[in-house]
Structures are given as structure tokens and as C-alpha cells.
C-alpha positions, 0 to 999 in steps of 0.5 A, a space after each residue: 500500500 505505501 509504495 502504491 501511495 508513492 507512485 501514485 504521488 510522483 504520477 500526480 506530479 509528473 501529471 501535472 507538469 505535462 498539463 502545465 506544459 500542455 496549458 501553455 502551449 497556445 500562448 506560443 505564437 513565435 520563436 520569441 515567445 517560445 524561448 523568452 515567454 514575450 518578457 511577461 514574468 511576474 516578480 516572483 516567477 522570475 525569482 522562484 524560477 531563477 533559483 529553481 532552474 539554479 539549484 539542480 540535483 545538486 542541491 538534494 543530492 550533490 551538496 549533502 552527498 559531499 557533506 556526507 563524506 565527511 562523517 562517514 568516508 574520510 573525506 576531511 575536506 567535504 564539509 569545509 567544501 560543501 560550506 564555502 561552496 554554499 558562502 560563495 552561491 549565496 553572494 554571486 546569487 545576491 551580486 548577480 540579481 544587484 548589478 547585472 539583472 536590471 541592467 541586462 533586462 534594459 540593455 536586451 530590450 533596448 537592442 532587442 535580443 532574446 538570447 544571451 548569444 544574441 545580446 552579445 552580438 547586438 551589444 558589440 555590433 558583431 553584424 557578422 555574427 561571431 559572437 553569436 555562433 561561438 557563445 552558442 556552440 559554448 552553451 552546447 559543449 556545457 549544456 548537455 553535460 549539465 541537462 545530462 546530469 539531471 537526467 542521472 539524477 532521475 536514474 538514481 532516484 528511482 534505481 533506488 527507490 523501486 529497484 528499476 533500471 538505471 537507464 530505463 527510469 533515466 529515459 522516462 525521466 528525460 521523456 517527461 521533461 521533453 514532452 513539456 518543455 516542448 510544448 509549453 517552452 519558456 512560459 511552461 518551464 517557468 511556471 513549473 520551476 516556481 512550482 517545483 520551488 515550492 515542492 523542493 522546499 517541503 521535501 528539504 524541511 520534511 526530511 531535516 525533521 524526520 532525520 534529526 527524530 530518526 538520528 536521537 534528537 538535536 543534541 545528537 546532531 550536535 555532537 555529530 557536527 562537532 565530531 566531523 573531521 571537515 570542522 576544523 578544516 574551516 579554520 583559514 590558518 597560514 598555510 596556502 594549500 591546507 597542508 596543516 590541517 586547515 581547508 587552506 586559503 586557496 581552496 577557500 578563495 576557489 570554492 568561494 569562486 562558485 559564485 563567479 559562475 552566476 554572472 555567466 549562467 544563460 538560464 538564469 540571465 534569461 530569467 532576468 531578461 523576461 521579467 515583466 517590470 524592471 522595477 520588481 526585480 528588488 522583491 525578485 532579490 530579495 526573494 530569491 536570496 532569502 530562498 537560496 540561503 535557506 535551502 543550501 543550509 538545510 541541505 547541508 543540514 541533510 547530509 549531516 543527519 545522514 551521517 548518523 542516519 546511513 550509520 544506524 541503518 546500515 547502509 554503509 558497505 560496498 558500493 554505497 552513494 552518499 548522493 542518494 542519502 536523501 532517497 534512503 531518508 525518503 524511502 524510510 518516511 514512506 515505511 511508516 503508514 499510508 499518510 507518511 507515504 503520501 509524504 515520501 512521495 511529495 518528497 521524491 518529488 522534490 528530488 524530481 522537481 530538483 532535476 527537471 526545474 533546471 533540465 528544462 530550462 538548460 534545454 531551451 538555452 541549449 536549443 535556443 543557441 541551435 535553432 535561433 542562433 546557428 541555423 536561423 542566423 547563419 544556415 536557413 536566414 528566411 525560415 517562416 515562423 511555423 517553421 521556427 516554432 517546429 524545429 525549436 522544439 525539435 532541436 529540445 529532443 535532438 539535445 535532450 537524446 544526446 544529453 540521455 547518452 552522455 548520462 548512461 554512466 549510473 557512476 557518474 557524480 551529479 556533484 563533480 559534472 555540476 560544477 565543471 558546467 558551472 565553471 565553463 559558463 562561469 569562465 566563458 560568459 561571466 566577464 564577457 557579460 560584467 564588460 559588457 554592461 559596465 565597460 563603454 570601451 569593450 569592444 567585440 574583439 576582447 569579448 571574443 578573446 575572453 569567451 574563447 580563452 575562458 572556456 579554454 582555459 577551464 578545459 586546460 586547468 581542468 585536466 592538464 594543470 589541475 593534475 600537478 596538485 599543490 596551488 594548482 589544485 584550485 576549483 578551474 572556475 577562478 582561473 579561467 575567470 580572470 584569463 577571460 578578464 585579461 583577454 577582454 581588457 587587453 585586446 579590447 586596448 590593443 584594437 579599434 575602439 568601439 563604433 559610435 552606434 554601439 557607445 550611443 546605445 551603451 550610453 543611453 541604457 545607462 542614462 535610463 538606468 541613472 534616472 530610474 534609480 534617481 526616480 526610485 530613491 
């Protein structure tokens, strides 16, 4: 009875995400409308569907997946790892929706740009379009890799939970997410992502109270904590690489880097753009800090109690993934009764909503960056708007197929691939965007200097650099960071500057946005 009140909760959620996307599939009358939603987001779907599409299933399973490995596998750096990973999102969420959200909502509208790769090219007066294809062939290379880590993350879940095949619930997964997000696009994806918020924040607070019950109570949490090899590797002491104990200053200033990734994240950057009313996107950050915060800690707070959990239970021994703790803590809430299996299966949910809410949304830029920004603009430049709206929901599947091959491999970690993405869009995008915005005198050059060195140098730091260990051990985000910055300030120097028609442009959104924050203070 309880594993039929299970199946029949995620049935109902999985349901109701069809339906919305279903629902909003006549409100598609373009390509436009298909990948921006016409710029018709309320303040709070733009920050609950920002946050949302962000915290993938490295949220409920990543974070106190590596916390986990602290307390029970040896690993003395988890905490400390999962913690300034946590300190970092959270300030590059907050700096992110203060500085960059209103100023590309403006700068996107005034140029009329509907994608990040697009908003490049119009930014720089690339008539060529070279920004355009080379930010669009870089939103491929991390995006998949990105979408085919949720799909993994389906494939565990039920793998654990009902014994199903890996592949088999992995391809249902990835099924369920296509078939909405092709027919709803980005209105859809949207709406589902605030009510998959919704559903994550309940599974997180549900599982915190039943383990802290299962585990002995706060006291015994307590003296877990205290007892966890990655306490003291919090403290900063002088040693550079953490030899002494210590998690080390590098590290720290690497793992804070995290939060460099937001200003180069295109789903979310989309999230800014569509937004109805530039004047609402306060209440948006606000919103979407307070939620951020909260949820990362209660994660964190899951792969705590998971310690004692895995512990009491057993489920330690060969082959055990601390990533499914909260799949285990979830299965032994739908044990006790009927109603506490409806429960479990509101929180498995929560672990699907995880998935899916940033699947989608990586989908759609993923396509968005084919369809509308390679093959519209460079191969088929006279497609007829049927036919844009047909081979956009066409180019979701094709990457949607290719994201369920990279994702066979039921082994691979959901935190690990998370964060390679993180750091390519991070590197690639990040100070591209911040120059931009803030710096009259960028010109096309240097952003096509840092895009390409940036995420170059993510691969090169990545697997040839980082191996040497020592001060190269860092997380690849932070170097590849500032050689895109280099590259962008020194080659937009070297070369002409910018034409008058760009800097006209470049002016006038930052006299509109001077007198709106004159108007508003």
C-alpha cells in the first residue's frame, strides 16, 4: 500500500507538469515567445524560477552527498567544501540579481535580443555574427553535460527507490521533461520551476525533521557536527594549500569562486531578461536570496543527519552513494503508514522537481543557441515562423537524446559534472557579460578573446594543470575567470575602439538606468 501511495504521488506530479506544459502551449505564437515567454514574468516567477532552474540535483543530492563524506568516508575536506561552496552561491546569487539583472533586462530590450548569444552580438555590433555562433556552440559543449546530469539524477532516484533500471527510469525521466518543455517552452518551464520551488522546499524541511527524530534528537546532531573531521578544516590558518590541517586559503578563495559562475549562467540571465517590470526585480532579490540561503543550509543540514542516519541503518558497505542519502531518508518516511507515504512521495518529488526545474530550462538555452542562433542566423536566414516554432522544439529532443547518452554512466557524480558546467559558463560568459554592461570601451574583439580563452582555459586547468596538485589544485572556475578578464581588457586596448552606434546605445541604457534609480530613491 505505501509504495502504491508513492507512485501514485510522483504520477500526480509528473501529471501535472505535462498539463502545465500542455496549458501553455497556445500562448506560443513565435520563436520569441517560445524561448523568452514575450518578457511577461511576474516578480516572483522570475525569482522562484531563477533559483529553481539554479539549484539542480545538486542541491538534494550533490551538496549533502559531499557533506556526507565527511562523517562517514574520510573525506576531511567535504564539509569545509560543501560550506564555502554554499558562502560563495549565496553572494554571486545576491551580486548577480544587484548589478547585472536590471541592467541586462534594459540593455536586451533596448537592442532587442532574446538570447544571451544574441545580446552579445547586438551589444558589440558583431553584424557578422561571431559572437553569436561561438557563445552558442559554448552553451552546447556545457549544456548537455549539465541537462545530462539531471537526467542521472532521475536514474538514481528511482534505481533506488523501486529497484528499476538505471537507464530505463533515466529515459522516462528525460521523456517527461521533453514532452513539456516542448510544448509549453519558456512560459511552461517557468511556471513549473516556481512550482517545483515550492515542492523542493517541503521535501528539504520534511526530511531535516524526520532525520534529526530518526538520528536521537538535536543534541545528537550536535555532537555529530562537532565530531566531523571537515570542522576544523574551516579554520583559514597560514598555510596556502591546507597542508596543516586547515581547508587552506586557496581552496577557500576557489570554492568561494562558485559564485563567479552566476554572472555567466544563460538560464538564469534569461530569467532576468523576461521579467515583466524592471522595477520588481528588488522583491525578485530579495526573494530569491532569502530562498537560496535557506535551502543550501538545510541541505547541508541533510547530509549531516545522514551521517548518523546511513550509520544506524546500515547502509554503509560496498558500493554505497552518499548522493542518494536523501532517497534512503525518503524511502524510510514512506515505511511508516499510508499518510507518511503520501509524504515520501511529495518528497521524491522534490528530488524530481530538483532535476527537471533546471533540465528544462538548460534545454531551451541549449536549443535556443541551435535553432535561433546557428541555423536561423547563419544556415536557413528566411525560415517562416511555423517553421521556427517546429524545429525549436525539435532541436529540445535532438539535445535532450544526446544529453540521455552522455548520462548512461549510473557512476557518474551529479556533484563533480555540476560544477565543471558551472565553471565553463562561469569562465566563458561571466566577464564577457560584467564588460559588457559596465565597460563603454569593450569592444567585440576582447569579448571574443575572453569567451574563447575562458572556456579554454577551464578545459586546460581542468585536466592538464589541475593534475600537478599543490596551488594548482584550485576549483578551474577562478582561473579561467580572470584569463577571460585579461583577454577582454587587453585586446579590447590593443584594437579599434568601439563604433559610435554601439557607445550611443551603451550610453543611453545607462542614462535610463541613472534616472530610474534617481526616480526610485
Amino acid at each position: 500500500m505505501t509504495t502504491t501511495m508513492i507512485i501514485l504521488s510522483i504520477i500526480l506530479y509528473m501529471g501535472m507538469m505535462m498539463y502545465i506544459g500542455i496549458r501553455f502551449s497556445k500562448k506560443n505564437k513565435s520563436s520569441d515567445d517560445f524561448y523568452l515567454g514575450g518578457r511577461k514574468l511576474g516578480p516572483f516567477v522570475t525569482a522562484m524560477s531563477a533559483e529553481a532552474s539554479d539549484m539542480s540535483s545538486y542541491l538534494l543530492m550533490g551538496i549533502p552527498g559531499v557533506a556526507l563524506l565527511t562523517g562517514i568516508l574520510g573525506n576531511t575536506s567535504g564539509f569545509a567544501e560543501s560550506i564555502w561552496t554554499i558562502v560563495g552561491l549565496a553572494i554571486g546569487t545576491y551580486l548577480n540579481w544587484l548589478f547585472v539583472a536590471k541592467r541586462i533586462r534594459r540593455y536586451t530590450e533596448k537592442t532587442g535580443s532574446t538570447t544571451l548569444p544574441a545580446f552579445f552580438s547586438d551589444r558589440f555590433g558583431d553584424k557578422a555574427g561571431f559572437l553569436t555562433a561561438i557563445a552558442a556552440i559554448v552553451i552546447v559543449i556545457f549544456f548537455v553535460p549539465y541537462t545530462a546530469s539531471g537526467f542521472s539524477g532521475v536514474g538514481k532516484l528511482f534505481n533506488s527507490l523501486f529497484g528499476v533500471d538505471y537507464h530505463v527510469a533515466m529515459i522516462v525521466g528525460a521523456i517527461i521533461v521533453i514532452i513539456y518543455t516542448v510544448a509549453g517552452g519558456f512560459l511552461a518551464a517557468s511556471t513549473t520551476d516556481l512550482i517545483q520551488s515550492v515542492i523542493m522546499t517541503f521535501a528539504l524541511f520534511v526530511v531535516v525533521c524526520f532525520g534529526v527524530e530518526n538520528a536521537g534528537g538535536i543534541g545528537e546532531i550536535g555532537n555529530t557536527l562537532t565530531s566531523l573531521d571537515g570542522i576544523s578544516s574551516l579554520k583559514q590558518y597560514f598555510s596556502l594549500t591546507g597542508t596543516d590541517g586547515s581547508y587552506g586559503f586557496l581552496p577557500i578563495v576557489s570554492t568561494l569562486a562558485w559564485g563567479l559562475g552566476y554572472f555567466g549562467m544563460p538560464h538564469i540571465l534569461l530569467r532576468f531578461m523576461a521579467i515583466e517590470d524592471d522595477k520588481k526585480l528588488k522583491l525578485s532579490r530579495r526573494i530569491a536570496s532569502i530562498w537560496v540561503v535557506i535551502s543550501m543550509l538545510v541541505a547541508l543540514l541533510i547530509g549531516i543527519i545522514g551521517v548518523n542516519f546511513a550509520t544506524r541503518n546500515g547502509l554503509l558497505g560496498a558500493g554505497f552513494d552518499s548522493e542518494r542519502i536523501i532517497i534512503h531518508m525518503a524511502d524510510a518516511i514512506g515505511k511508516l503508514d499510508t499518510f507518511a507515504a503520501i509524504i515520501a512521495g511529495l518528497i521524491f518529488s522534490g528530488i524530481l522537481a530538483s532535476i527537471m526545474s533546471t533540465a528544462d530550462s538548460q534545454l531551451l538555452a541549449a536549443s535556443s543557441s541551435v535553432s535561433e542562433n546557428i541555423i536561423k542566423r547563419f544556415v536557413w536566414k528566411n525560415m517562416k515562423s511555423g517553421w521556427q516554432m517546429w524545429f525549436a522544439r525539435l532541436t529540445v529532443v535532438v539535445i535532450a537524446i544526446v544529453a540521455v547518452f552522455l548520462a548512461w554512466d549510473s557512476n557518474a557524480s551529479i556533484f563533480r559534472i555540476v560544477s565543471f558546467a558551472w565553471a565553463g559558463f562561469g569562465a566563458a560568459f561571466g566577464p564577457v557579460v560584467l564588460c559588457a554592461l559596465f565597460w563603454k570601451r569593450a569592444n567585440k574583439w576582447g569579448a571574443l578573446a575572453g569567451m574563447i580563452s575562458g572556456g579554454g582555459m577551464v578545459f586546460l586547468w581542468k585536466f592538464v594543470i589541475k593534475p600537478l596538485g599543490g596551488v594548482f589544485g584550485i576549483y578551474e572556475l577562478l582561473p579561467a575567470f580572470i584569463v577571460s578578464l585579461i583577454a577582454i581588457v587587453v585586446v579590447s586596448l590593443l584594437t579599434a575602439a568601439p563604433d559610435k552606434e554601439v557607445t550611443d546605445v551603451f550610453d543611453e541604457v545607462n542614462a535610463g538606468l541613472k534616472e530610474s534609480s534617481e526616480v526610485e530613491g
